[in-house]
Each structure stands twice: as C-alpha cells, then as structure tokens.
N, CA, C and O atoms as a CHARMM CRD file, in Angstrom:
* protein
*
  304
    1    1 UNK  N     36.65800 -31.27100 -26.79300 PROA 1      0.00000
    2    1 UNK  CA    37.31200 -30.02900 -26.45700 PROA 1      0.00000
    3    1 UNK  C     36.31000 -28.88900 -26.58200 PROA 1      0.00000
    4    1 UNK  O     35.40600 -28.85700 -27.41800 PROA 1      0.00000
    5    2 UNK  N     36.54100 -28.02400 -25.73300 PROA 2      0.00000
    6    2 UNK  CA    35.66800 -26.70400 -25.35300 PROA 2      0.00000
    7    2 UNK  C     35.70000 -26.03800 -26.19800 PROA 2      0.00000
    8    2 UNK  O     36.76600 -26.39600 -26.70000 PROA 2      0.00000
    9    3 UNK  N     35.11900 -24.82200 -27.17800 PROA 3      0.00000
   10    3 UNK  CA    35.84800 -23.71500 -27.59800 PROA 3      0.00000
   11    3 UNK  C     35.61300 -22.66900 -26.99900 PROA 3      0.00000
   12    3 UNK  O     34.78500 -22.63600 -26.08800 PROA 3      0.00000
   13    4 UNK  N     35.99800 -22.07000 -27.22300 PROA 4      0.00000
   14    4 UNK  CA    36.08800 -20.31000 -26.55300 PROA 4      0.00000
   15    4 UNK  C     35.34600 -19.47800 -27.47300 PROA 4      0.00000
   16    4 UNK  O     34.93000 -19.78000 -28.59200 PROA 4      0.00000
   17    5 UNK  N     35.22700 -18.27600 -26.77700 PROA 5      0.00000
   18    5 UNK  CA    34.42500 -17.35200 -27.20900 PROA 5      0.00000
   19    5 UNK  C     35.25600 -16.48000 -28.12700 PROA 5      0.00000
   20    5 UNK  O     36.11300 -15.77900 -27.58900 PROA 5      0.00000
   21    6 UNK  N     35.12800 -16.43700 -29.32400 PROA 6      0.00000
   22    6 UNK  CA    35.46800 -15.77800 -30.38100 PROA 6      0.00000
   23    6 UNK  C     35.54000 -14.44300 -29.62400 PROA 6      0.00000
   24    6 UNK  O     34.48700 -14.07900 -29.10100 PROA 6      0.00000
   25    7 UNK  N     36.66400 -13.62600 -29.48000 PROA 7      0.00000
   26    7 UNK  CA    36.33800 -12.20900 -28.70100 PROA 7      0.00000
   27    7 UNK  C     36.16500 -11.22400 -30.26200 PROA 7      0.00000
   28    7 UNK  O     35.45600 -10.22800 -30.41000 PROA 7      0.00000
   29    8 UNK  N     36.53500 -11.49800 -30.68800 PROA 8      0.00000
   30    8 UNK  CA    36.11900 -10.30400 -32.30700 PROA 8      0.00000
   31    8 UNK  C     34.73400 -10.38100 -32.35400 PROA 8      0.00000
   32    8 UNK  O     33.98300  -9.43000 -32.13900 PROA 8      0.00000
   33    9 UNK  N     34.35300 -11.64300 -32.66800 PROA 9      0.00000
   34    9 UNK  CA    32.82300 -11.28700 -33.18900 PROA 9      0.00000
   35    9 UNK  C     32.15500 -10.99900 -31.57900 PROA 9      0.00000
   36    9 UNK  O     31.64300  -9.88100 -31.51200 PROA 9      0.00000
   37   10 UNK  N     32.06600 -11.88300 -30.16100 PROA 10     0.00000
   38   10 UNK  CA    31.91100 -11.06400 -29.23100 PROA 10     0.00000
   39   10 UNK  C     31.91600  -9.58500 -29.24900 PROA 10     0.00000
   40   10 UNK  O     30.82000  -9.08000 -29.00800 PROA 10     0.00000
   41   11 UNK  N     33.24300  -8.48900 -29.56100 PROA 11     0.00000
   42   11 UNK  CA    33.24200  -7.60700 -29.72900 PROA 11     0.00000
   43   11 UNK  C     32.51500  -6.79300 -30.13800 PROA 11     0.00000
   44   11 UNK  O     32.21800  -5.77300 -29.51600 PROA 11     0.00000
   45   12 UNK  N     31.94500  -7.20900 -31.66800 PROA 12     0.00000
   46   12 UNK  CA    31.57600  -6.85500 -32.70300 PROA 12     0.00000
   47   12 UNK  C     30.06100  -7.02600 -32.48400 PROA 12     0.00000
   48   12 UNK  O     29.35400  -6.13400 -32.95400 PROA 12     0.00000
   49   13 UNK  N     29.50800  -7.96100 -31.89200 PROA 13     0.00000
   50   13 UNK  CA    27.84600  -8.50000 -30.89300 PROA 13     0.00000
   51   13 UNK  C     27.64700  -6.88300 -30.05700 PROA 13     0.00000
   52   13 UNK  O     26.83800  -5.97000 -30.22300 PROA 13     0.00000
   53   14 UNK  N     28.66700  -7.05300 -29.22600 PROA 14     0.00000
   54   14 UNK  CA    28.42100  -5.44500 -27.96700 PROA 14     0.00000
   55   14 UNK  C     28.22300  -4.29800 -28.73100 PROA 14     0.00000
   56   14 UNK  O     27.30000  -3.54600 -28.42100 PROA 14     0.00000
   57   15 UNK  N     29.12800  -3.97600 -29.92800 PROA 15     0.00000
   58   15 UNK  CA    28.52500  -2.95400 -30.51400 PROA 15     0.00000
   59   15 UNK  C     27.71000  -2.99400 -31.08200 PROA 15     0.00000
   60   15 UNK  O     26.97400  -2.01000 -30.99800 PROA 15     0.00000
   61   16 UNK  N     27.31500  -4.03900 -31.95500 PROA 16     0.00000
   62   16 UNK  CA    25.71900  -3.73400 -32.51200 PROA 16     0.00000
   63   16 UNK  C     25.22000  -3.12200 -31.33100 PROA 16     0.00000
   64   16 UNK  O     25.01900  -1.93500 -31.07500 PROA 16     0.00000
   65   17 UNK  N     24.99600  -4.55600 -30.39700 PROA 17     0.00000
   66   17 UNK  CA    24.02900  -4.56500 -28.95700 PROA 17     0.00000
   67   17 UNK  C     23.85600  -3.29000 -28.58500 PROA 17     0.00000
   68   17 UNK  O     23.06100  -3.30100 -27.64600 PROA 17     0.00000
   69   18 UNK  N     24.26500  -1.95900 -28.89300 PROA 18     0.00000
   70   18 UNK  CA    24.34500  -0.97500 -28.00600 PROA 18     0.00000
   71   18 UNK  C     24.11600   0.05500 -28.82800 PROA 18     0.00000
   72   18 UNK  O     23.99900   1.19800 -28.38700 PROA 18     0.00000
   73   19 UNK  N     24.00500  -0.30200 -30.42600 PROA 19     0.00000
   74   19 UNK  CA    23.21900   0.71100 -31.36900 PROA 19     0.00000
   75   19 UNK  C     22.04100   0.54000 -31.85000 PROA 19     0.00000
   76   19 UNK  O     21.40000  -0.44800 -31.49000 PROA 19     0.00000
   77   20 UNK  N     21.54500   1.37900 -32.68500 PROA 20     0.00000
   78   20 UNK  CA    20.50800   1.53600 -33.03600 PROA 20     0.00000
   79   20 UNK  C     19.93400   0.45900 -33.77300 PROA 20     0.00000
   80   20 UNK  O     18.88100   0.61400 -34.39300 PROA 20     0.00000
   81   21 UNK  N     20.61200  -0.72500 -33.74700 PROA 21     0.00000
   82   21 UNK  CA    20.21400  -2.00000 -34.59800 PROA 21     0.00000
   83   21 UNK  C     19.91400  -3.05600 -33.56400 PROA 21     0.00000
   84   21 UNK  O     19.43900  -4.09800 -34.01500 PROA 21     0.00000
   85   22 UNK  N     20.11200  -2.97700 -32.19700 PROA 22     0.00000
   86   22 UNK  CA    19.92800  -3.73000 -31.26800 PROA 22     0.00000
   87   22 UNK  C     18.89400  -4.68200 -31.02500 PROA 22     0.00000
   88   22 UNK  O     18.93700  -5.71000 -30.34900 PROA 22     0.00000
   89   23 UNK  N     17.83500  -4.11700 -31.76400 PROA 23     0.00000
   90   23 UNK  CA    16.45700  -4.66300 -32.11000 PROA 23     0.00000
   91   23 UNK  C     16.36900  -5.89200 -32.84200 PROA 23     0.00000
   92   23 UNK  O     15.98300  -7.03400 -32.59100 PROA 23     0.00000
   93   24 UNK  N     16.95800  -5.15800 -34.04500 PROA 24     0.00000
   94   24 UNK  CA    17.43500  -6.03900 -34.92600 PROA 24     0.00000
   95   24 UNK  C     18.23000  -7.50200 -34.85400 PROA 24     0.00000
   96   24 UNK  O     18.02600  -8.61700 -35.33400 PROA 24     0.00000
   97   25 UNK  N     19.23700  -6.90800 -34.00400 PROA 25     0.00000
   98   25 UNK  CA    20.28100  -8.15600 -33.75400 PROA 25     0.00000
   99   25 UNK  C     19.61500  -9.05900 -32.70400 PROA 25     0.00000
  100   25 UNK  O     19.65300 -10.28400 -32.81500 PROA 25     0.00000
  101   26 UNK  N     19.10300  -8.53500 -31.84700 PROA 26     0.00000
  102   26 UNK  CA    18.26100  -9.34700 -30.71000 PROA 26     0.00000
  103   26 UNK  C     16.97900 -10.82100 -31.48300 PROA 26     0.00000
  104   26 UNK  O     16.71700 -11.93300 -31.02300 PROA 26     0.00000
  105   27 UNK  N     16.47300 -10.11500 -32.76900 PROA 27     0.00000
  106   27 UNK  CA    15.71100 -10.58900 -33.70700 PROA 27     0.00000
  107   27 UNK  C     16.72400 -11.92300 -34.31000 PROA 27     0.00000
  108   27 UNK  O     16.55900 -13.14200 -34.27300 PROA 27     0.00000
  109   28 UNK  N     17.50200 -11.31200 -34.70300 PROA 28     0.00000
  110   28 UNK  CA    18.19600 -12.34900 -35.37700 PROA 28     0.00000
  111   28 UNK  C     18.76000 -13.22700 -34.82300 PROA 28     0.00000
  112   28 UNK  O     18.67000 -14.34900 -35.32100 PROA 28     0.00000
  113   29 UNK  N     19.42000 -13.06900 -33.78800 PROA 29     0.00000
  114   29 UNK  CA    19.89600 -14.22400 -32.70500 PROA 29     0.00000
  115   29 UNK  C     18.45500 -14.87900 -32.36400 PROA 29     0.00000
  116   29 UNK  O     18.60900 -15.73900 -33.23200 PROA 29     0.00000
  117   30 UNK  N     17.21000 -15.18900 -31.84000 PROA 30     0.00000
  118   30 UNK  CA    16.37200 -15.39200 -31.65800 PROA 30     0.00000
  119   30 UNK  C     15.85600 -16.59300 -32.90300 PROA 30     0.00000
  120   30 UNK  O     15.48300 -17.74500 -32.68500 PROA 30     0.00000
  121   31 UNK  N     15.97900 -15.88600 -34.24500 PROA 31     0.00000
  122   31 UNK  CA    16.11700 -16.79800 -35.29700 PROA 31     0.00000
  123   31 UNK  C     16.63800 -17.83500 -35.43900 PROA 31     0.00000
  124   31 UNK  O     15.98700 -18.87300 -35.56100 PROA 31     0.00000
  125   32 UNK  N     17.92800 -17.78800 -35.45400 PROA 32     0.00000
  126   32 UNK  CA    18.97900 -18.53000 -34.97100 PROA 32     0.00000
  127   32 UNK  C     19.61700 -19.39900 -33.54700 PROA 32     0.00000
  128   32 UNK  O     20.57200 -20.16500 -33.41900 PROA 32     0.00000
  129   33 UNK  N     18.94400 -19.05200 -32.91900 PROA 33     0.00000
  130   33 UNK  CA    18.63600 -19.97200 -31.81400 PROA 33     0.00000
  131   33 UNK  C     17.90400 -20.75600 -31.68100 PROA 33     0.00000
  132   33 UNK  O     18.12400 -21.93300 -31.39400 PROA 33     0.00000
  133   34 UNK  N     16.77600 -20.17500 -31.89100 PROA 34     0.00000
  134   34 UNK  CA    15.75000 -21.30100 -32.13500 PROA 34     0.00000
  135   34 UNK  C     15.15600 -22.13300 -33.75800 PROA 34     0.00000
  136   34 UNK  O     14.16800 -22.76500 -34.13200 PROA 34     0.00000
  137   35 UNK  N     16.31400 -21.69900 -34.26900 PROA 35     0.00000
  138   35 UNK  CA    16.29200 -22.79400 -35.88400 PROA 35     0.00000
  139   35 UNK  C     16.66100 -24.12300 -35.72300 PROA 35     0.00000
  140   35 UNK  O     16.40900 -25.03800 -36.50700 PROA 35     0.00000
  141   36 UNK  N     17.69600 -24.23900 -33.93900 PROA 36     0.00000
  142   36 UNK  CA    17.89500 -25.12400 -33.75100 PROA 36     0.00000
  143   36 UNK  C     17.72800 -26.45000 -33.41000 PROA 36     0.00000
  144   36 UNK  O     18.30500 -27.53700 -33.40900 PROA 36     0.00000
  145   37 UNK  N     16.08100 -25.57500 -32.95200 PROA 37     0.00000
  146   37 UNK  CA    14.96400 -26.92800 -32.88300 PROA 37     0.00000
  147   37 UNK  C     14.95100 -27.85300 -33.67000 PROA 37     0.00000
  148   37 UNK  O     15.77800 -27.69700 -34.56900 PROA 37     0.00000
  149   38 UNK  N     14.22300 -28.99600 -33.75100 PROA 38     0.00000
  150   38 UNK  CA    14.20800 -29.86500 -34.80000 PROA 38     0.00000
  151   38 UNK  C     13.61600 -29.56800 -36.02700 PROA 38     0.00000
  152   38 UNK  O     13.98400 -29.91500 -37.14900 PROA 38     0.00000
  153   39 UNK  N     12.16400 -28.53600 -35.52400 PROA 39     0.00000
  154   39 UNK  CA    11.15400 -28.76000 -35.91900 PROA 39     0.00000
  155   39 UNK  C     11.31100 -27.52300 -37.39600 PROA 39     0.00000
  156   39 UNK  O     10.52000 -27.31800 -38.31700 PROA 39     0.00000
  157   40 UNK  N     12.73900 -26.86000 -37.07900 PROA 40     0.00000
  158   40 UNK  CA    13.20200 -25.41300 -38.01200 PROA 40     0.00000
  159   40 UNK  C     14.43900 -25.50900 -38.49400 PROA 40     0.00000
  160   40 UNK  O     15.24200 -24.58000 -38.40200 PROA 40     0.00000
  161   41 UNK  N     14.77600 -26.92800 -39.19400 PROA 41     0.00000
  162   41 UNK  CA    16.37100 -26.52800 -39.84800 PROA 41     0.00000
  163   41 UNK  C     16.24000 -25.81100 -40.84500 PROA 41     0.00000
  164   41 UNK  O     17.40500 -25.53800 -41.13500 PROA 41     0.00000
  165   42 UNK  N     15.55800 -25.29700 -41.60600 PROA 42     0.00000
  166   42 UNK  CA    15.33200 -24.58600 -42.55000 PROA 42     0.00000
  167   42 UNK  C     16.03900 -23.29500 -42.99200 PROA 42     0.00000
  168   42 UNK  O     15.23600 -22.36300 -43.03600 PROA 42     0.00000
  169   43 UNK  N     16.86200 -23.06900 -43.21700 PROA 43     0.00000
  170   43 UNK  CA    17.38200 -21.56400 -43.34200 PROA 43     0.00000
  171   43 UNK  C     16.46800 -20.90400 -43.83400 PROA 43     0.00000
  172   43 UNK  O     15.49800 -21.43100 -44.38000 PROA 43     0.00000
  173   44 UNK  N     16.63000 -19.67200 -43.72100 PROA 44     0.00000
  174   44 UNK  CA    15.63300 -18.32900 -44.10000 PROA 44     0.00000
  175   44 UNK  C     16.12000 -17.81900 -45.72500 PROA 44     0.00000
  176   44 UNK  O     17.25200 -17.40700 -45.97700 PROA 44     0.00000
  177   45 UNK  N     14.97900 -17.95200 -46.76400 PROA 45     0.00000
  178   45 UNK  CA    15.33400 -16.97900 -47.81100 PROA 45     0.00000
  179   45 UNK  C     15.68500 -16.20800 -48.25000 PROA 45     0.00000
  180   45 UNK  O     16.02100 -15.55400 -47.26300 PROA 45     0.00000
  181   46 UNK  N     15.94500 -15.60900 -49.09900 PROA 46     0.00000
  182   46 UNK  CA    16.15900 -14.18300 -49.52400 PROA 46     0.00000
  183   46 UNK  C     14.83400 -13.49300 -49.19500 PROA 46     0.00000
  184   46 UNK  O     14.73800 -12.42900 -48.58300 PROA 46     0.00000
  185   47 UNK  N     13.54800 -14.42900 -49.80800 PROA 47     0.00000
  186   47 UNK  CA    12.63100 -13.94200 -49.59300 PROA 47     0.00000
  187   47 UNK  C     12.11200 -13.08700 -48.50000 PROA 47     0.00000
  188   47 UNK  O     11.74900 -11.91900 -48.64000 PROA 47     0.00000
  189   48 UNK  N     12.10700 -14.04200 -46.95900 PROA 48     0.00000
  190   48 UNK  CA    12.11100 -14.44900 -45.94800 PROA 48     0.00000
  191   48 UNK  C     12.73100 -13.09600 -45.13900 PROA 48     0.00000
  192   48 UNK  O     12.20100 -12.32900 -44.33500 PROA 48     0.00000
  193   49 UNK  N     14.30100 -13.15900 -45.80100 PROA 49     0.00000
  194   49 UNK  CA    14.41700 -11.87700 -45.37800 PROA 49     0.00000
  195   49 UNK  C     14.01700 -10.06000 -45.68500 PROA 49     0.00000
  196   49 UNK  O     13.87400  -9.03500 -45.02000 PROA 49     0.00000
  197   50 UNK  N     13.96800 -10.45600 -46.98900 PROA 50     0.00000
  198   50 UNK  CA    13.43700  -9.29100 -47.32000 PROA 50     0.00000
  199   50 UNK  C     11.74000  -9.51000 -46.88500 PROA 50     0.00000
  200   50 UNK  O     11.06400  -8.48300 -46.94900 PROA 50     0.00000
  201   51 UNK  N     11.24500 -10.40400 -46.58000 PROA 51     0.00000
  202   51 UNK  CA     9.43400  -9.78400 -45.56100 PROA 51     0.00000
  203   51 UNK  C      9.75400  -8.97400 -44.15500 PROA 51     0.00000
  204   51 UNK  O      9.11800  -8.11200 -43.54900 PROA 51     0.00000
  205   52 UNK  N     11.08400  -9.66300 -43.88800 PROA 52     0.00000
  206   52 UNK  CA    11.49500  -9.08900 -42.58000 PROA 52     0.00000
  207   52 UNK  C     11.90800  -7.90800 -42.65800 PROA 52     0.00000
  208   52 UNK  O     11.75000  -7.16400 -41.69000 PROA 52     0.00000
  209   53 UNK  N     12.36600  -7.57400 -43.51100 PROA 53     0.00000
  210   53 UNK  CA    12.82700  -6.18800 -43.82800 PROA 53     0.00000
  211   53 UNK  C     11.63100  -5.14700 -43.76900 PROA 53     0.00000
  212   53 UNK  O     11.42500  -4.18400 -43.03100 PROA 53     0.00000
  213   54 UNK  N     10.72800  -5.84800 -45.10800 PROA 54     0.00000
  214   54 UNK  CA     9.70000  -5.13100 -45.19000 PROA 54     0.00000
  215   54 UNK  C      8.69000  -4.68700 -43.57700 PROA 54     0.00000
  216   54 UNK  O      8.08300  -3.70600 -43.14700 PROA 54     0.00000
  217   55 UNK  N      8.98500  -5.99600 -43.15500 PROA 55     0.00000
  218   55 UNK  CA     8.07900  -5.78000 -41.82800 PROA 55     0.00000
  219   55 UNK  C      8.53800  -4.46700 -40.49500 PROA 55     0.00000
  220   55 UNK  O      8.00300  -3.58800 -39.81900 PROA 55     0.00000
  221   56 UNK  N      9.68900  -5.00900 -40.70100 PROA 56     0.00000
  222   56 UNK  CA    10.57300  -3.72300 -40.34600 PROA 56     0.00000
  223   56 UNK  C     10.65400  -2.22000 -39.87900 PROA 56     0.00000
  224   56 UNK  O     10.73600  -1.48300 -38.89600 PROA 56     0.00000
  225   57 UNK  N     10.57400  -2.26800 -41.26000 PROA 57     0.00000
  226   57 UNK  CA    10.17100  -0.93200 -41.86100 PROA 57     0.00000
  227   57 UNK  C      8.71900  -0.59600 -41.70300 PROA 57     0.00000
  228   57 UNK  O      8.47300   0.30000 -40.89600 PROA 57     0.00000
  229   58 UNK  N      7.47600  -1.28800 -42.47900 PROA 58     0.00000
  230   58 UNK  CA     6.50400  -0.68700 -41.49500 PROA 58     0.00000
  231   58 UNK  C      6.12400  -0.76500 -40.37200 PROA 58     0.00000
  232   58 UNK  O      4.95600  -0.42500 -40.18500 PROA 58     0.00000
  233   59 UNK  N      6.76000  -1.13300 -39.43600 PROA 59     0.00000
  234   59 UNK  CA     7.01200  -0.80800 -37.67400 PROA 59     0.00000
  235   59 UNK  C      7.25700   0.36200 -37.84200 PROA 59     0.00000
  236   59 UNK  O      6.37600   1.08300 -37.37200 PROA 59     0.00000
  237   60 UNK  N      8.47200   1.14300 -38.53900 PROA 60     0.00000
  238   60 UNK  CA     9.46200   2.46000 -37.99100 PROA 60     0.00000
  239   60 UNK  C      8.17100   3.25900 -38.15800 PROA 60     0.00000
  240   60 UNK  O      7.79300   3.98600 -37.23900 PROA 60     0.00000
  241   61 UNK  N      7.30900   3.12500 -39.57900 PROA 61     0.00000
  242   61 UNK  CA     6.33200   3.72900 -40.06300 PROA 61     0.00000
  243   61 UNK  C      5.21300   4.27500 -39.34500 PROA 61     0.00000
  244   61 UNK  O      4.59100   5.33100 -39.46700 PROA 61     0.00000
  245   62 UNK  N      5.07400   2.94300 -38.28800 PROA 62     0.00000
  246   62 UNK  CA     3.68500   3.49500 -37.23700 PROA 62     0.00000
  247   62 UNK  C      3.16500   2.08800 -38.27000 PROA 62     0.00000
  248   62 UNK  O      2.73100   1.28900 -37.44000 PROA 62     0.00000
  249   63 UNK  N      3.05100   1.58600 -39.36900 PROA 63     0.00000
  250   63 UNK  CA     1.83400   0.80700 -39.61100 PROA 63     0.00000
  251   63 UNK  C      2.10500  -0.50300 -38.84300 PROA 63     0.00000
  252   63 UNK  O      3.18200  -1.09600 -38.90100 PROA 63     0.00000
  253   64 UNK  N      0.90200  -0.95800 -38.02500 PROA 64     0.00000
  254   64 UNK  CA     1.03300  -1.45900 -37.20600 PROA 64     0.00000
  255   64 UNK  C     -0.67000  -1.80500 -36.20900 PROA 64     0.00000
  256   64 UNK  O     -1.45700  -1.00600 -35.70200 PROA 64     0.00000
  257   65 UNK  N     -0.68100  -2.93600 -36.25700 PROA 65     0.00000
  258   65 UNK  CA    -1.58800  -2.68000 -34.57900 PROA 65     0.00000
  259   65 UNK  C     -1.73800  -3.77100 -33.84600 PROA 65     0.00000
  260   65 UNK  O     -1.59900  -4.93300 -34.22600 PROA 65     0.00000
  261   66 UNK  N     -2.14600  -3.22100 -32.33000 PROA 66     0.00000
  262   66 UNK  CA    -1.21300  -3.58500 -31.36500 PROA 66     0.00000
  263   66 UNK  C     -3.00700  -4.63000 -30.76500 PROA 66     0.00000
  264   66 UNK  O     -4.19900  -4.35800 -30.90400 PROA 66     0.00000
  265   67 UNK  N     -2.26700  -5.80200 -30.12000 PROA 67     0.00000
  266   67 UNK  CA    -2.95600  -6.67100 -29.88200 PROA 67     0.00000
  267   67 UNK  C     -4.14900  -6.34700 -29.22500 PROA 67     0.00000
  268   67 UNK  O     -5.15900  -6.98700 -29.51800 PROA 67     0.00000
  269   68 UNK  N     -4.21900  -5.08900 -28.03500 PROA 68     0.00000
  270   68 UNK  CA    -5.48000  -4.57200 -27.81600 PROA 68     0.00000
  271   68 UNK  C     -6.17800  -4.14700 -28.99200 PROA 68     0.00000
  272   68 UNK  O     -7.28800  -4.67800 -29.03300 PROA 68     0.00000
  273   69 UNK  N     -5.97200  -3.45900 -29.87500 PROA 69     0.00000
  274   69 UNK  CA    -6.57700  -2.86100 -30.99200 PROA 69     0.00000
  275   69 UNK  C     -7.57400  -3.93700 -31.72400 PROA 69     0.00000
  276   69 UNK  O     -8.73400  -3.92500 -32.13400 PROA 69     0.00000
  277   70 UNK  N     -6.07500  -5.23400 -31.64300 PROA 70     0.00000
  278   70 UNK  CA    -6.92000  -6.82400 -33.14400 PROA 70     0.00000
  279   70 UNK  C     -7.75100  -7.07700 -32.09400 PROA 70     0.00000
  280   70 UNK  O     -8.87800  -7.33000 -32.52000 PROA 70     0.00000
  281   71 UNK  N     -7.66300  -7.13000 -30.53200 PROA 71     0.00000
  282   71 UNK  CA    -8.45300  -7.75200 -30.28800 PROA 71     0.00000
  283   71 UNK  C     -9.78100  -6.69900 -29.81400 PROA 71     0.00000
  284   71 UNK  O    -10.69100  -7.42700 -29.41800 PROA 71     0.00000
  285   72 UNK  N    -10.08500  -5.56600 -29.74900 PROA 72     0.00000
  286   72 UNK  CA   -11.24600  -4.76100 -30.06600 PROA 72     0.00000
  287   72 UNK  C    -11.99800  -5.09500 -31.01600 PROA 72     0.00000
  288   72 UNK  O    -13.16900  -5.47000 -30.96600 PROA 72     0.00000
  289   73 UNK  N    -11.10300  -4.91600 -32.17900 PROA 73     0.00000
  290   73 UNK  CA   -11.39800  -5.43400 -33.59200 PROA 73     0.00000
  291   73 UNK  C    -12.46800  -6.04700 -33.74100 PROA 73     0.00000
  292   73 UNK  O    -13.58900  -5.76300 -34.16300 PROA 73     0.00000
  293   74 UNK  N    -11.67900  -7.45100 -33.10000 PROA 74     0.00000
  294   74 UNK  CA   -12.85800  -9.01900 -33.22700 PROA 74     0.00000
  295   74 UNK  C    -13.74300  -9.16400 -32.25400 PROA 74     0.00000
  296   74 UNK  O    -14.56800 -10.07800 -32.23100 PROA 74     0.00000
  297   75 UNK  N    -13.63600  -8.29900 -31.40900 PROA 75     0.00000
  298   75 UNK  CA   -14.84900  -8.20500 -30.12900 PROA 75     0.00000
  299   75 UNK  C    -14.30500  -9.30900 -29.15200 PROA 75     0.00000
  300   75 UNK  O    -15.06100  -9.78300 -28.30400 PROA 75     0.00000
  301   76 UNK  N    -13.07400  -9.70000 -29.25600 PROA 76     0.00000
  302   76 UNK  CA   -12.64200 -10.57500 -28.00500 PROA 76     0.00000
  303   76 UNK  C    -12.85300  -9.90900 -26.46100 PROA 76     0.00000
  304   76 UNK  O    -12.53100 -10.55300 -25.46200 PROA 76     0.00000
C-alpha cells in the first residue's frame, strides 16, 4: 500500500521553504536523503550538528573562502 503525503508536515516544508531558513532546510533534506545510501546509515551527532551550526554561522560571518581563492592559494 501507497502512502500519501502527510499535508501538515508538507505544509509546514513550504513554509520553512520560503523563509529565511530555506538554506538550511534544503541542507538538511540533502542529509537525509542521501543517508540513505548504504554507504551513510549513520545518524548525525549532537556533535555533528553543532559543527554544522558552527559552520553556519561562520558563512553569515563572511569567514569563508571561495574555491577560486583555495585554489590561487595552492597555485592550481
């Protein structure tokens, strides 16, 4: 048997999707999609999440650099 699409949490998906956390949630589904591999049953830590957090946050910060930059860097 099929199931259906939960319309609450559906619901509740569109509004994130359309605020300022969209980033976020896009991140996390991504996680979770692909945990499903074989190669990632692993759930994510507390730890795990709080690096993500941390990482996060220094994005909003500006600390950061961007793959042209690493790769100047190393003379690629």
């Amino acid at each position: 048997m099929e199931k259906g699409i939960d319309q609450d949490l559906l619901a509740k998906f569109k509004a994130v999707a359309q605020g300022p956390e969209a980033d976020l949630l896009r991140e996390l589904l991504n996680v979770l999609y692909y945990r499903q591999r074989k190669y990632d049953r692993e759930p994510l830590s507390e730890e795990d999440w709080a690096a993500i957090r941390k990482g996060k946050e220094a994005i909003k910060r500006g600390e950061f650099v961007t793959l042209e930059e690493l790769e100047k860097d190393l003379g690629l």
